[in-house]
Backbone as JSON, one array per atom type, in Angstrom:
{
  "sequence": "XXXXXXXXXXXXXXXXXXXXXXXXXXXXXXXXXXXXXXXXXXXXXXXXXXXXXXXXXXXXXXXXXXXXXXXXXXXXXXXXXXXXXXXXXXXXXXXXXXXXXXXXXXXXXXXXXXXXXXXXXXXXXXXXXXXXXXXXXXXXXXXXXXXXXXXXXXXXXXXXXXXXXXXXXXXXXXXXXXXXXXXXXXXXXXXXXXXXXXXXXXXXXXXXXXXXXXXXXXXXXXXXXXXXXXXXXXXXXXXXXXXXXXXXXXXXXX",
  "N": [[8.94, 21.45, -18.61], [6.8, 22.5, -17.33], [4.75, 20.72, -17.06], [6.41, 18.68, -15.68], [6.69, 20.12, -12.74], [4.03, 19.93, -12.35], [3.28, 17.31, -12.31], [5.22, 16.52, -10.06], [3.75, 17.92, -8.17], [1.0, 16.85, -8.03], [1.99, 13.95, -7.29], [3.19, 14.29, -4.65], [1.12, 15.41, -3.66], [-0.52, 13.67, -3.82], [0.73, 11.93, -1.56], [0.28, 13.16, 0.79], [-1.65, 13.76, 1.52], [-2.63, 10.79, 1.75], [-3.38, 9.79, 4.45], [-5.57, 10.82, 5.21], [-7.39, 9.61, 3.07], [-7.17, 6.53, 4.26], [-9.02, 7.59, 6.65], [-11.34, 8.36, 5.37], [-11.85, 6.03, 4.48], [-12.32, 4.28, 6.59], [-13.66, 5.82, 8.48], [-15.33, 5.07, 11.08], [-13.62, 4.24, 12.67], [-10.81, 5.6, 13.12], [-7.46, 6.34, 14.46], [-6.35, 8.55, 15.58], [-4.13, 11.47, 16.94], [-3.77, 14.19, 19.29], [-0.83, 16.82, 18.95], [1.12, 18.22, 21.17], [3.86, 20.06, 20.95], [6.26, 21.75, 23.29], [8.55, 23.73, 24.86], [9.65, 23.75, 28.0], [9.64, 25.79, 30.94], [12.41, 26.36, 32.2], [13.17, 27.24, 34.34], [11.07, 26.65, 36.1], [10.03, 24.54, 36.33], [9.29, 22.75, 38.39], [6.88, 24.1, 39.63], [5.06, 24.26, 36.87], [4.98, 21.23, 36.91], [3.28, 20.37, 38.77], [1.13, 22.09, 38.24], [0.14, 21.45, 35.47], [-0.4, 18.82, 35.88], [-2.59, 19.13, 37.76], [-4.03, 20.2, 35.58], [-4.35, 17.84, 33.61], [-5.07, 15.98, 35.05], [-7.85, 16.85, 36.0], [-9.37, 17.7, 33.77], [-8.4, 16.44, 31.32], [-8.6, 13.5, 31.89], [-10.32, 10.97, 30.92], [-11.18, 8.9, 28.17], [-12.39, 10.4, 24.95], [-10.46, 12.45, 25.3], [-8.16, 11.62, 26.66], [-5.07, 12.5, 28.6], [-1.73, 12.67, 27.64], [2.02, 12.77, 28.94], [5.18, 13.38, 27.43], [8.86, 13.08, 27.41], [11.27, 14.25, 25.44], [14.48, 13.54, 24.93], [16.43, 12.7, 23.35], [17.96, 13.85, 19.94], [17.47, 16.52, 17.5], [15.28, 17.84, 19.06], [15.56, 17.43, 21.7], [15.42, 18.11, 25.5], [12.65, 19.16, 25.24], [9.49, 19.2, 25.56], [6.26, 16.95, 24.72], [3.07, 17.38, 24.98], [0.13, 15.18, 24.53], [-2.72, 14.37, 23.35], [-5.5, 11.64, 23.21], [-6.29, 8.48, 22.11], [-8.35, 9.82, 19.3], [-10.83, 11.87, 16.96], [-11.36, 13.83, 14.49], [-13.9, 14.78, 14.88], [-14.09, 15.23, 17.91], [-12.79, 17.2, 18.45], [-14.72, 19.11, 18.73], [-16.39, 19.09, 21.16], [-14.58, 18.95, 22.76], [-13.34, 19.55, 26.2], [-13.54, 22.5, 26.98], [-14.75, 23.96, 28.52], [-16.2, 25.09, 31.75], [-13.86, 26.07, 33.31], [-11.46, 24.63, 32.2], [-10.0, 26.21, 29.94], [-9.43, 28.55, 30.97], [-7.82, 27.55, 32.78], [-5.87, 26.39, 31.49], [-4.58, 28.46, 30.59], [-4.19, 30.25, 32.83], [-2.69, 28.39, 34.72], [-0.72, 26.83, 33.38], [0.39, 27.92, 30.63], [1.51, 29.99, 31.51], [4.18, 28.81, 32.52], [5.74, 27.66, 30.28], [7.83, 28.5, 27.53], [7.67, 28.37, 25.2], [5.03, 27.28, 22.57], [5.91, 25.1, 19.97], [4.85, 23.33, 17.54], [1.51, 22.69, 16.89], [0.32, 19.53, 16.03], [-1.38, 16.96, 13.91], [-1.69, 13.18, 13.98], [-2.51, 10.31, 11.94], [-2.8, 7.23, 12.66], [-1.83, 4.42, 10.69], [-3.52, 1.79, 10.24], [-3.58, -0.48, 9.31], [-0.91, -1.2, 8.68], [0.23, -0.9, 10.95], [1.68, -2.55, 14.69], [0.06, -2.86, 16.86], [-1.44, -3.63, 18.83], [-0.62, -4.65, 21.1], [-0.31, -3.02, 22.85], [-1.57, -0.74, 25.25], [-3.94, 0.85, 27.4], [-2.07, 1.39, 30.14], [0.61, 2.42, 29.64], [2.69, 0.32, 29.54], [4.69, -0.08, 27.88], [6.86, 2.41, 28.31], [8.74, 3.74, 26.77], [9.41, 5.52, 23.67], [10.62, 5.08, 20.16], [10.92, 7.36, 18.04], [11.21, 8.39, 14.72], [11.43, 10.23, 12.11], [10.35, 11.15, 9.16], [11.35, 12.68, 5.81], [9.49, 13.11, 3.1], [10.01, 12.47, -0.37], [9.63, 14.59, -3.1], [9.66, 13.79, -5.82], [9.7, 11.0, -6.01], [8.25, 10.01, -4.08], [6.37, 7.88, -4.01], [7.02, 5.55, -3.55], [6.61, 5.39, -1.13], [4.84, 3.41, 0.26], [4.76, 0.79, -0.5], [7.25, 0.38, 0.41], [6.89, 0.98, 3.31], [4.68, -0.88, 3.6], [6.53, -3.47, 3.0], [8.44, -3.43, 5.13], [6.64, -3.39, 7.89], [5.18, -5.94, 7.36], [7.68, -7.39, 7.75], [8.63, -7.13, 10.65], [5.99, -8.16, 11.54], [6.37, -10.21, 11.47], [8.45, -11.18, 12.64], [10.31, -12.59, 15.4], [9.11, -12.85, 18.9], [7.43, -10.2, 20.83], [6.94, -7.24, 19.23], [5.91, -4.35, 18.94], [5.14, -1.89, 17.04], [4.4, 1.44, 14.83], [2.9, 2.98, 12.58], [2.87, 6.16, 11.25], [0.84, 9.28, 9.75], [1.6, 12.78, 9.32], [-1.29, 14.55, 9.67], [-1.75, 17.23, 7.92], [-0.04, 19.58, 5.7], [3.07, 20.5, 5.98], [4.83, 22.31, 5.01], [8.16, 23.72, 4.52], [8.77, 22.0, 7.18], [9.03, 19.5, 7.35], [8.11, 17.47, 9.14], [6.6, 14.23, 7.88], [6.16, 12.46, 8.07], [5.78, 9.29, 10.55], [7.21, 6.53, 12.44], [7.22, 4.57, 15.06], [8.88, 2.79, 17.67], [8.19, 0.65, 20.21], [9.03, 0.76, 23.52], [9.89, -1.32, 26.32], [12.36, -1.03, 27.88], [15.55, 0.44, 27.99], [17.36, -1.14, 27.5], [16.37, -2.86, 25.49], [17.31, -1.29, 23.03], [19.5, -2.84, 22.52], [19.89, -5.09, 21.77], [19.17, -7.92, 18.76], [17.66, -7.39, 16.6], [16.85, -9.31, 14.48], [16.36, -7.67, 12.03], [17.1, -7.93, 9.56], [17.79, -10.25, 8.53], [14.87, -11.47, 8.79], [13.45, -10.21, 7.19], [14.78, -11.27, 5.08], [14.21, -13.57, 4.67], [11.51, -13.37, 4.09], [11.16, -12.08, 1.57], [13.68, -12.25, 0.17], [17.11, -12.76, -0.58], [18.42, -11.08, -2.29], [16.8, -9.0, -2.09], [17.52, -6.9, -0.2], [19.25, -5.14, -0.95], [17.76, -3.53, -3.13], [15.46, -2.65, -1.3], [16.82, -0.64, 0.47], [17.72, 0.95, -1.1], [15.46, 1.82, -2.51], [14.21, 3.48, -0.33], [15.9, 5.23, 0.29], [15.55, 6.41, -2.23], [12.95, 6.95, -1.58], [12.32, 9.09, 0.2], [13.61, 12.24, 1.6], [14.86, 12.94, 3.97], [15.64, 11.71, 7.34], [15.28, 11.76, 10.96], [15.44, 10.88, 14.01], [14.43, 10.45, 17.52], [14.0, 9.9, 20.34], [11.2, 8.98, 23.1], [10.37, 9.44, 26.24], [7.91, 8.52, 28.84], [6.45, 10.52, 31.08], [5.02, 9.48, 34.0], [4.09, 11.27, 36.28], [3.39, 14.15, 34.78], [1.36, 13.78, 32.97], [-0.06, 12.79, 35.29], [-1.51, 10.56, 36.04]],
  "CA": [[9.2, 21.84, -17.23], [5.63, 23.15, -16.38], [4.27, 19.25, -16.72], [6.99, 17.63, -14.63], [6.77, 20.33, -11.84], [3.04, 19.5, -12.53], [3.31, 15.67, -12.14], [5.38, 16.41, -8.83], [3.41, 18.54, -7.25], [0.12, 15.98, -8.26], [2.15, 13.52, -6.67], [3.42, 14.97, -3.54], [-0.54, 15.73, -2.78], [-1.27, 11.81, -3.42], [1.38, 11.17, -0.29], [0.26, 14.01, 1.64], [-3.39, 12.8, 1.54], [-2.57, 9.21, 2.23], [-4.23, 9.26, 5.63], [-7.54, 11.36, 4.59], [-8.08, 8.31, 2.52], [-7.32, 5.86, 5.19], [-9.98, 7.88, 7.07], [-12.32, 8.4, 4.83], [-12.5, 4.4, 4.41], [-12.41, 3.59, 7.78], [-14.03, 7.04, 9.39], [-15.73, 4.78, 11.67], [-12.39, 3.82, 14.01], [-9.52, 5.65, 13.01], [-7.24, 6.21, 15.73], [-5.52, 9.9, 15.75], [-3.52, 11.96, 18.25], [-2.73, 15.6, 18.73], [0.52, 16.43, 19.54], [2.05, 19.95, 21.6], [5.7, 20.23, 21.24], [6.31, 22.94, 23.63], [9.95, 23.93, 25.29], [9.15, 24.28, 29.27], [10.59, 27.36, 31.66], [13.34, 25.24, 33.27], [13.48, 27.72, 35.66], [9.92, 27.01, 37.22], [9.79, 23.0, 36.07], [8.52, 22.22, 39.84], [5.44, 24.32, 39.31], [4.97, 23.55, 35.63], [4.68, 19.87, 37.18], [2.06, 20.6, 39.7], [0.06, 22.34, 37.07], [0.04, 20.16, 34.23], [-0.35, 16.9, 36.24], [-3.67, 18.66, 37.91], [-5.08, 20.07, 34.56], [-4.6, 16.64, 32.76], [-5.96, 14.87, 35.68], [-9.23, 17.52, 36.13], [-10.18, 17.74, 32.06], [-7.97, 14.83, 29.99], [-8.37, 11.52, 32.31], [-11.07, 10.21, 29.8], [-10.8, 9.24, 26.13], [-11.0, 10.52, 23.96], [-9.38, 13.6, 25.84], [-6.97, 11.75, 28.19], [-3.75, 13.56, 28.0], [0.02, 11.69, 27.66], [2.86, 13.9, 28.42], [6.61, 12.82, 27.1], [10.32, 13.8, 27.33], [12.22, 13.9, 24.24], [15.58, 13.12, 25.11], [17.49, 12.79, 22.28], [17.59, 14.08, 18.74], [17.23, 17.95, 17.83], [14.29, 18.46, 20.26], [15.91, 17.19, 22.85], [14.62, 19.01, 26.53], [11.36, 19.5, 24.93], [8.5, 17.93, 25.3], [4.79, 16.42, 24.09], [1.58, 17.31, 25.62], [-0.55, 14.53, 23.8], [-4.42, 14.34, 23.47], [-5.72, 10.48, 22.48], [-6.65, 8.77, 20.64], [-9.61, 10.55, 19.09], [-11.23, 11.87, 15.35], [-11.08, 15.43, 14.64], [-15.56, 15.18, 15.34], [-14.36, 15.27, 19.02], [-12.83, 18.55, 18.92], [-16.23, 19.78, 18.84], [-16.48, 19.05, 22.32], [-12.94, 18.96, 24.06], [-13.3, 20.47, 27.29], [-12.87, 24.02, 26.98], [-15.86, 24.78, 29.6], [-15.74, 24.19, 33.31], [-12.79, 26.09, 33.71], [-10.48, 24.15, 31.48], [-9.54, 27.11, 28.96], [-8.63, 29.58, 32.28], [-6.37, 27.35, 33.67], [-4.63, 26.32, 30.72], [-4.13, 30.0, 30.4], [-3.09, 30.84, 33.74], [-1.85, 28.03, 35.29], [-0.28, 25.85, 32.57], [0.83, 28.67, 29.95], [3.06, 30.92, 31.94], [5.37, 28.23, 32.78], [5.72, 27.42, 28.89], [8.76, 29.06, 26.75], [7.4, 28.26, 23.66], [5.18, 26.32, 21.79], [7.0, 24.75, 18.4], [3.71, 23.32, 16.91], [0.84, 21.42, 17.0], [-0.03, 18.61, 15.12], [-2.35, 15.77, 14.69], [-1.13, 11.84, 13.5], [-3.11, 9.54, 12.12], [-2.14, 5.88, 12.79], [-2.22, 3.46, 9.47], [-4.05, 1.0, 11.67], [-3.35, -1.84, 8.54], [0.62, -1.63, 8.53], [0.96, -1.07, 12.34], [1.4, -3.5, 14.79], [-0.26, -2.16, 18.01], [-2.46, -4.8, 19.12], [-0.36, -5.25, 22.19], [-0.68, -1.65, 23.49], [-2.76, -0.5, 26.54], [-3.78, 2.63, 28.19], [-1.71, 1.45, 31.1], [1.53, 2.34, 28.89], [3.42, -0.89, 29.66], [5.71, 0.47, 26.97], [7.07, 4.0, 28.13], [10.19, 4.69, 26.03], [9.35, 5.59, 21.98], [12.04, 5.18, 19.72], [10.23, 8.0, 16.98], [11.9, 8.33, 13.57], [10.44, 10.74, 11.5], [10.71, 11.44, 7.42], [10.41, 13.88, 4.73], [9.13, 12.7, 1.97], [10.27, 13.34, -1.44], [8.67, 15.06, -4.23], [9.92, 12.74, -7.1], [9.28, 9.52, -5.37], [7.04, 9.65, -2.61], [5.01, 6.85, -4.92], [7.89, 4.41, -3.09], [6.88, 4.94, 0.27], [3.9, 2.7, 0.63], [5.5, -0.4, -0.79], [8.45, 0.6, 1.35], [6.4, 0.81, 4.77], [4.33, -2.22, 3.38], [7.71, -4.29, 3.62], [8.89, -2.81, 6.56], [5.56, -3.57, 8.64], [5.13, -7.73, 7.33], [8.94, -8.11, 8.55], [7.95, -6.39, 12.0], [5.26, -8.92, 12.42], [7.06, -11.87, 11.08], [10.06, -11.33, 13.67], [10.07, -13.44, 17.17], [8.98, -12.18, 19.79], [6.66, -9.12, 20.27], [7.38, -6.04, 18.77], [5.05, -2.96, 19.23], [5.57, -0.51, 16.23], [3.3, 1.88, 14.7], [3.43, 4.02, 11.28], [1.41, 7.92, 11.2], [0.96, 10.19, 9.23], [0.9, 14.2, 9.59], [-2.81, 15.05, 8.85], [-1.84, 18.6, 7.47], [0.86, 19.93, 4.92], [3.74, 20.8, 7.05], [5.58, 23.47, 4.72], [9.34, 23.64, 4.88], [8.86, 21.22, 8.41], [9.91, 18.29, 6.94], [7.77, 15.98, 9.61], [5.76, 14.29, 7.01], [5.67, 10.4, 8.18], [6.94, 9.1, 11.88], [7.39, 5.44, 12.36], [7.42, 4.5, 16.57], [9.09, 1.72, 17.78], [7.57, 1.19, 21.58], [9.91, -0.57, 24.8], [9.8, -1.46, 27.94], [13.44, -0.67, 28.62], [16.42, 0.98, 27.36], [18.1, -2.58, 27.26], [15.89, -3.52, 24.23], [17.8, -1.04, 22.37], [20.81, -3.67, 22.37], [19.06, -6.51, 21.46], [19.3, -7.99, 17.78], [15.93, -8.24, 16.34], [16.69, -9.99, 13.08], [15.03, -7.89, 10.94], [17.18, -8.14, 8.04], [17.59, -11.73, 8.72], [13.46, -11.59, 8.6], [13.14, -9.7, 5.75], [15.6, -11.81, 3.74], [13.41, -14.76, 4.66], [9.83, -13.5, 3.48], [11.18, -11.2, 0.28], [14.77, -12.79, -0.72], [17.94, -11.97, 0.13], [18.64, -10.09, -3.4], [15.65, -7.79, -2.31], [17.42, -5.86, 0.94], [19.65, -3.52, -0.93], [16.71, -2.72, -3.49], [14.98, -2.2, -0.36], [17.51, 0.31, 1.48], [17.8, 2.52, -2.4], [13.93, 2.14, -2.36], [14.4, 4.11, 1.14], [16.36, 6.35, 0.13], [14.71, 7.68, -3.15], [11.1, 7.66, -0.97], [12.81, 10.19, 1.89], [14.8, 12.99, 1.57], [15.54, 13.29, 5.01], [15.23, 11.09, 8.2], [15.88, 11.7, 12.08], [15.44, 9.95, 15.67], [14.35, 11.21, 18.59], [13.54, 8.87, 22.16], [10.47, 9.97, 23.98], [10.03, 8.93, 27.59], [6.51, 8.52, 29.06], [6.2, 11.43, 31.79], [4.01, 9.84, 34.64], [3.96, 12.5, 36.56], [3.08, 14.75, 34.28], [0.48, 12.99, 32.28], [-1.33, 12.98, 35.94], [-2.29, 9.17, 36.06]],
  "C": [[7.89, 21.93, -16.45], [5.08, 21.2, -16.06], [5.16, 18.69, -16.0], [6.83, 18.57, -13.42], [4.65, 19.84, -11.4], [2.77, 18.18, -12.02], [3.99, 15.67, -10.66], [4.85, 16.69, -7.72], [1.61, 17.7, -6.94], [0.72, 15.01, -7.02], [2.83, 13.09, -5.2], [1.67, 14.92, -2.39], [-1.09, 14.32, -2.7], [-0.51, 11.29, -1.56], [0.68, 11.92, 0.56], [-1.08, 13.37, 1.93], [-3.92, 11.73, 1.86], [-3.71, 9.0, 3.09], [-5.15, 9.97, 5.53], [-8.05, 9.92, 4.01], [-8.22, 7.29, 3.4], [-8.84, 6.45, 5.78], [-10.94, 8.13, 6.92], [-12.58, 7.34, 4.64], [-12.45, 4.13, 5.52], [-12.55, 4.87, 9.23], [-15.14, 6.82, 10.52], [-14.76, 4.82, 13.26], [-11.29, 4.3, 13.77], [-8.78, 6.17, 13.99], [-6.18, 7.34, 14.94], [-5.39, 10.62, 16.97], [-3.34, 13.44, 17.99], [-2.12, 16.05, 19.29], [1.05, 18.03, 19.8], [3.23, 19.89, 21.69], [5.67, 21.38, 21.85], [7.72, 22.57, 24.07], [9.4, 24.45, 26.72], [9.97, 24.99, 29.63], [11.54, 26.49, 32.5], [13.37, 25.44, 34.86], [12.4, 27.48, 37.03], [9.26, 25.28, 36.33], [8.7, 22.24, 37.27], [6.99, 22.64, 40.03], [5.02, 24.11, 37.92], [4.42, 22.15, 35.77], [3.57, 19.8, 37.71], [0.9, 20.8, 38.81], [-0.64, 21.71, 36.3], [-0.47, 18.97, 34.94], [-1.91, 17.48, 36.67], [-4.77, 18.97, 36.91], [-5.3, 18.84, 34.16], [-5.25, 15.71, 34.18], [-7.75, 15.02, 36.32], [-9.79, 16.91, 34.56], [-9.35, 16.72, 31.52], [-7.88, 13.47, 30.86], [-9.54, 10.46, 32.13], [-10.66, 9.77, 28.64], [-12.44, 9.57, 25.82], [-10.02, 11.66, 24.34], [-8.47, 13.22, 26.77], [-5.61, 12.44, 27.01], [-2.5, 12.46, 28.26], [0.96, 12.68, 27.51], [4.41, 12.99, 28.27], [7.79, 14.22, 27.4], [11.24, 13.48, 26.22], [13.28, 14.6, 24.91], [16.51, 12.73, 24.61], [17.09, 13.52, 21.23], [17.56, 15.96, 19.11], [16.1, 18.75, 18.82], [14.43, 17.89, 21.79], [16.09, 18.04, 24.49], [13.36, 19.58, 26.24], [10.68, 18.68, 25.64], [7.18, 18.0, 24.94], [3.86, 16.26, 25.18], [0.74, 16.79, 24.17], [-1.9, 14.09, 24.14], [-5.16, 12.78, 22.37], [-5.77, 9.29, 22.2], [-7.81, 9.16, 20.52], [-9.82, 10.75, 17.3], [-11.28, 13.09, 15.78], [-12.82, 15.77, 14.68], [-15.1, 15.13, 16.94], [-13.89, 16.61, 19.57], [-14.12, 19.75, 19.28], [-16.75, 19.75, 20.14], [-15.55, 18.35, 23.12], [-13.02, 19.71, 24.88], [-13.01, 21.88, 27.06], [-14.0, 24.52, 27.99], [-15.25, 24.2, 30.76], [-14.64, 24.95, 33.85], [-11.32, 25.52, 32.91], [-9.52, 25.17, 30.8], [-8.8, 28.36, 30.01], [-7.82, 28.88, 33.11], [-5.39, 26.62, 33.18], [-3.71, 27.51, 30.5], [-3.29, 30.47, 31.94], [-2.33, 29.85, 34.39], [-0.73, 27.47, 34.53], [0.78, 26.82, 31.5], [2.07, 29.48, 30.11], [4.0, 30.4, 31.79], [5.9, 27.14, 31.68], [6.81, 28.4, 27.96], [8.29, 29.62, 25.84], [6.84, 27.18, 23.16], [5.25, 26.29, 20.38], [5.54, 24.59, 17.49], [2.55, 22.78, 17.22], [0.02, 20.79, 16.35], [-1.1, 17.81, 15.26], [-1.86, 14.71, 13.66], [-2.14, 11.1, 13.59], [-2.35, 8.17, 12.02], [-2.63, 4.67, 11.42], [-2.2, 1.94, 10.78], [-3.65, -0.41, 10.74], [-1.96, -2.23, 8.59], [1.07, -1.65, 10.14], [0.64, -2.29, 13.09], [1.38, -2.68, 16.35], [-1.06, -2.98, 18.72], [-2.01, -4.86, 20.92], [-0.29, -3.94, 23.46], [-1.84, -0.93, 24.17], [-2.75, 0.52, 27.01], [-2.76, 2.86, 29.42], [-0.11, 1.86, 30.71], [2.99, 1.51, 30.14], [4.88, -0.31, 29.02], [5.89, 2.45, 27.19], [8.51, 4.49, 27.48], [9.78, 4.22, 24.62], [10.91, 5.96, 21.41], [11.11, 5.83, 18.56], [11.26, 8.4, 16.11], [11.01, 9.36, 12.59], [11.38, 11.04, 9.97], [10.39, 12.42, 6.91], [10.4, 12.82, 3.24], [9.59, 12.81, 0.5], [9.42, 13.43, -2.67], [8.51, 14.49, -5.55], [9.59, 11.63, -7.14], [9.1, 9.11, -4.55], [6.4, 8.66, -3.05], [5.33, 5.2, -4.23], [7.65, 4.15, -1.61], [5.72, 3.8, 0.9], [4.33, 1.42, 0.69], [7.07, -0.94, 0.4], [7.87, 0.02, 2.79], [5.47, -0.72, 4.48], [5.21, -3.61, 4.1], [8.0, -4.59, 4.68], [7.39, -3.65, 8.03], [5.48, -5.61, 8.59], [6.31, -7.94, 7.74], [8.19, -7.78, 9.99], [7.1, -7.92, 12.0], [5.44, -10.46, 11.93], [7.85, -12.21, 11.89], [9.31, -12.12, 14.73], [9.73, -12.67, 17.66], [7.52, -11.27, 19.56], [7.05, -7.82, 20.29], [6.63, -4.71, 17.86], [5.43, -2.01, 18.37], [4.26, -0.12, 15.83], [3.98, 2.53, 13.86], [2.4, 5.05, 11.05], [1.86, 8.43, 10.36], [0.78, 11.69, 9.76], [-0.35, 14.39, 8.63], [-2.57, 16.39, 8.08], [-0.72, 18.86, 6.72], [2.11, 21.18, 6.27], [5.09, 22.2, 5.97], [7.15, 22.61, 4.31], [10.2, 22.85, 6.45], [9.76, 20.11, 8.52], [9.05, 16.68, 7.63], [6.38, 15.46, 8.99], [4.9, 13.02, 7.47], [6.39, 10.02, 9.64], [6.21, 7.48, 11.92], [7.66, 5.65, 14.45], [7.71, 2.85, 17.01], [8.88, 1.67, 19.11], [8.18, 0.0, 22.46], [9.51, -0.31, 25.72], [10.55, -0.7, 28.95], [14.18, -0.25, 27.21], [17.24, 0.21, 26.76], [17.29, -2.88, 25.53], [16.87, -3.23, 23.46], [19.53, -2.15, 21.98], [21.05, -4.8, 22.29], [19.36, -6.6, 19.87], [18.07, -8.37, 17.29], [15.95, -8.86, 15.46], [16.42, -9.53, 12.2], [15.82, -8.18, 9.64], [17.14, -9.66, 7.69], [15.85, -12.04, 8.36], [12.73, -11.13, 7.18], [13.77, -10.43, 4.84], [14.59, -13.36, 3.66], [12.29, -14.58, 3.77], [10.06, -12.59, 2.17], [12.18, -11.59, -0.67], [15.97, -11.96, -0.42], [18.38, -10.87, -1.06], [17.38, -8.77, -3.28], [16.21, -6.92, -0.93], [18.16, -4.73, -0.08], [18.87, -3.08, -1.6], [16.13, -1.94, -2.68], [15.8, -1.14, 0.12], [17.17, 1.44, 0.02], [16.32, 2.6, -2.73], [14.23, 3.21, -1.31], [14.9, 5.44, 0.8], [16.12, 7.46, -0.95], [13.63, 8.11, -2.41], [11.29, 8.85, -0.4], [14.05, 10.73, 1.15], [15.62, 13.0, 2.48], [15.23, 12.46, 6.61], [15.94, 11.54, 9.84], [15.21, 10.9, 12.94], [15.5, 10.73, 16.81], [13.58, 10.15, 19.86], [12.72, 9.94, 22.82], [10.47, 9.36, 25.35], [8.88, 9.48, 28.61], [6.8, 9.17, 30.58], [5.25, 11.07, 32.77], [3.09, 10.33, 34.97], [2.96, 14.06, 36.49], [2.12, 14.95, 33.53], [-0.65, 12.53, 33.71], [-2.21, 11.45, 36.4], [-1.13, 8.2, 36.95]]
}
């Protein structure tokens, strides 16, 4: 018993760690975000807007501190939303605005009209499996289709090979098709959000489009390799949801 909870808990810390390694080989350019889920005061949304749009357009309308705010709109966090800082490396927190004023008017102006915030995170982007190339600060693409995973403790060893797959269909398909695969930099507990996958549109219409992929995948792997593939999927992940973000102007100040 003690060696297999041993061997799980070994290999639990290999998944969790994933993107340290990424960044430790490539701690020249790695491209990370950090992410505020807060719940806004509904009741005082109109000033909340004002606020937010002129902090992020005083202190975040640089990189690596510009700011991106979203509306999640579906899924269990649905009326939330993401105050996002990025992309950046965790050597720039070392000098993120907090002078000037920044830190007193996150506090008074920005804070009050705040519920609650849920957490906050930071994602690093596996810059080798994603396909982002076509993505601009001018976000061309403002509706995320985000998917997020938990991992599992028995056979997390499946998810690399898995997202491997997953990523060469993606950039085998027609067309162009903007995805991206992160990791959570930090051990998230009983959270569950371990891994988020982002699929990035134009419009809402995409969603009703047929992209091929199994059709794509049966081409470059064989067609006897999708249902391996789906029960691959399902040992890697315990648990998977979906949540649509929508890119906040406005709010984001630009």
């Amino acid at each position: 018993m003690l060696r297999k909870t041993m061997a799980s808990f070994l290999m639990l810390a290999m998944v969790f760690t994933y993107s340290y390694t990424i960044n430790a080989q490539e701690s020249e350019d790695y491209n990370m975000w950090q992410n505020i889920l807060f719940t806004p005061d509904n009741t005082q949304l109109k000033t909340l807007g004002v606020n937010m749009r002129k902090h992020n357009q005083t202190y975040h309308s640089e990189s690596p501190y510009d700011a991106t705010v979203y509306n999640i709109t579906t899924g269990p966090n649905a009326g939330k939303m993401i105050w996002q800082m990025g992309s950046m490396m965790f050597k720039h927190n070392d000098g993120r605005p907090s002078t000037n004023g920044h830190d007193e008017d996150w506090r008074d102006n920005v804070m009050p009209y705040i519920k609650k915030i849920h957490t906050i995170e930071y994602w690093s982007q596996d810059d080798e499996k994603s396909n982002t190339s076509m993505l601009s600060p001018d976000n061309i693409y403002p509706i995320m289709f985000v998917r997020y995973f938990e991992v599992s403790e028995d056979y997390g060893y499946l998810m690399n090979n898995h997202f491997k797959r997953v990523s060469e269909t993606i950039k085998a398909m027609d067309g162009v098709n903007p995805w991206g695969l992160y990791y959570n930099d930090f051990l998230q507990g009983d959270l569950g959000r371990h891994v988020a996958t982002v699929g990035f549109m134009k419009t809402w219409a995409e969603m009703d489009e047929d992209r091929n992929f199994k059709a794509t995948f049966e081409k470059l792997f064989g067609a006897d390799q999708w249902q391996m593939h789906l029960d691959a999927r399902d040992d890697a992940f315990t648990n998977r949801w979906d949540e649509i973000w929508v890119y906040n102007k406005s709010l984001s100040g630009k």
